[in-house]
C-alpha positions as a Markdown table, in Angstrom:
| # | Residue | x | y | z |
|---|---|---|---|---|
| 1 | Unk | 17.1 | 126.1 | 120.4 |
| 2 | Unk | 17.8 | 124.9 | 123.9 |
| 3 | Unk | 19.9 | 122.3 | 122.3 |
| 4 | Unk | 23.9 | 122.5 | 121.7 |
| 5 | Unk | 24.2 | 121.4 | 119.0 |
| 6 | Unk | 20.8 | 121.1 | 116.9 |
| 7 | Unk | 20.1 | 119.2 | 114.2 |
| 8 | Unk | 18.0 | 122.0 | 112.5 |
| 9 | Unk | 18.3 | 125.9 | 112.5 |
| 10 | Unk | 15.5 | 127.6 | 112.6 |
| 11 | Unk | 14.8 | 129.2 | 109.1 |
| 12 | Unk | 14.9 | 132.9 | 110.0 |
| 13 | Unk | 18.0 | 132.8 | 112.6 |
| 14 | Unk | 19.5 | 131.4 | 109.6 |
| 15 | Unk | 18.8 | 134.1 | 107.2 |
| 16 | Unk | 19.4 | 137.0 | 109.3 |
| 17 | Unk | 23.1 | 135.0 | 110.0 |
| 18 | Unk | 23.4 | 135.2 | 106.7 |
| 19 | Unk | 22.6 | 138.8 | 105.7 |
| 20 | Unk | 24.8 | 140.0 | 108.8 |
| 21 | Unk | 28.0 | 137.5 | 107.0 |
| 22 | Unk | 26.9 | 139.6 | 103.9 |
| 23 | Unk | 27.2 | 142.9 | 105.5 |
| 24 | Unk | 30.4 | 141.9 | 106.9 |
| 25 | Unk | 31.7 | 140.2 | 103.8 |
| 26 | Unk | 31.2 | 143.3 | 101.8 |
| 27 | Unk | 32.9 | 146.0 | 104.8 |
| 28 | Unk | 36.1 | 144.2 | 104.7 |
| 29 | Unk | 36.2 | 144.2 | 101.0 |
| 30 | Unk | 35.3 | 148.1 | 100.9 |
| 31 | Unk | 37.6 | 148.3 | 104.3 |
| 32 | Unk | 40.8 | 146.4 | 103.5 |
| 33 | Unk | 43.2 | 148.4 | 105.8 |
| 34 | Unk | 40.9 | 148.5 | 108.5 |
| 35 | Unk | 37.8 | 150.6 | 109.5 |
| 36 | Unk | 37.3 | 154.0 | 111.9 |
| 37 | Unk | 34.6 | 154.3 | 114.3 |
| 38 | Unk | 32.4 | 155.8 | 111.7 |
| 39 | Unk | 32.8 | 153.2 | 109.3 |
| 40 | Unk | 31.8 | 150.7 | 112.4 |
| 41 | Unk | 29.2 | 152.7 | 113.5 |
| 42 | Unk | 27.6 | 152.5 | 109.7 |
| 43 | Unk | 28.1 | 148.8 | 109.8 |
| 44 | Unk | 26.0 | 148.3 | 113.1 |
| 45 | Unk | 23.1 | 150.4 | 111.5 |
| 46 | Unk | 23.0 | 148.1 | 108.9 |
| 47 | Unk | 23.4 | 144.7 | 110.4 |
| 48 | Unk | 20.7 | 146.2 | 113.4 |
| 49 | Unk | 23.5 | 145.6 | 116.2 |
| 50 | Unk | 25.1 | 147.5 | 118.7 |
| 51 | Unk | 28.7 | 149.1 | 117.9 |
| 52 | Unk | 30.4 | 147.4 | 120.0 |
| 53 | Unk | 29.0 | 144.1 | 118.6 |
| 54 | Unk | 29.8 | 145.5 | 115.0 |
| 55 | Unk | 33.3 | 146.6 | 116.3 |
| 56 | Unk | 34.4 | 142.9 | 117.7 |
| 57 | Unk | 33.8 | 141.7 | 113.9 |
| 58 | Unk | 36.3 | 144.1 | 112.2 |
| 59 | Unk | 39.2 | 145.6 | 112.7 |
| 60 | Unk | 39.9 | 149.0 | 113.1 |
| 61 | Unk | 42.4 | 151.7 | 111.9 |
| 62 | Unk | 42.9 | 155.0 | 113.9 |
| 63 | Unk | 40.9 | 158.0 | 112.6 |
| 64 | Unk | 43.1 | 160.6 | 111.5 |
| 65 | Unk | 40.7 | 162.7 | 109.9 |
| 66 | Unk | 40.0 | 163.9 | 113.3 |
| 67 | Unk | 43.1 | 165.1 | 114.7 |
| 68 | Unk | 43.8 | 166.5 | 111.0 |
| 69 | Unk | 47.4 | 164.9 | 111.0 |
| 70 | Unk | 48.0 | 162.5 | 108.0 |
């Protein structure tokens, strides 16, 4: 994959591309107003990524369970 812009994907890259689009597909649809940390967090355990990789995909709402203000 040293190349730009190859002319084939290599089979497996491309699957786990598309199970991550999934995942991401399916948290914005549960997610429409946004996501907290925790939601985030659960994302990046299921895609297998880091939060802050999870976190750049979605965006996110502030957590108000926390401070207990509505």
């Amino acid at each position: 994959m040293n190349d730009r812009f190859p002319d084939e994907i290599d089979e497996a890259l491309w699957d786990e591309a598309c199970r991550r689009a999934d995942a991401i597909r399916s948290f914005l649809k549960r997610n429409p107003d946004g996501a907290t940390a925790a939601d985030v967090s659960r994302l990046a355990v299921e895609m297998d990524v880091s939060q802050a990789t999870a976190g750049k995909a979605v965006p996110r709402r502030r957590d108000r369970s926390v401070s207990g203000r509505s």
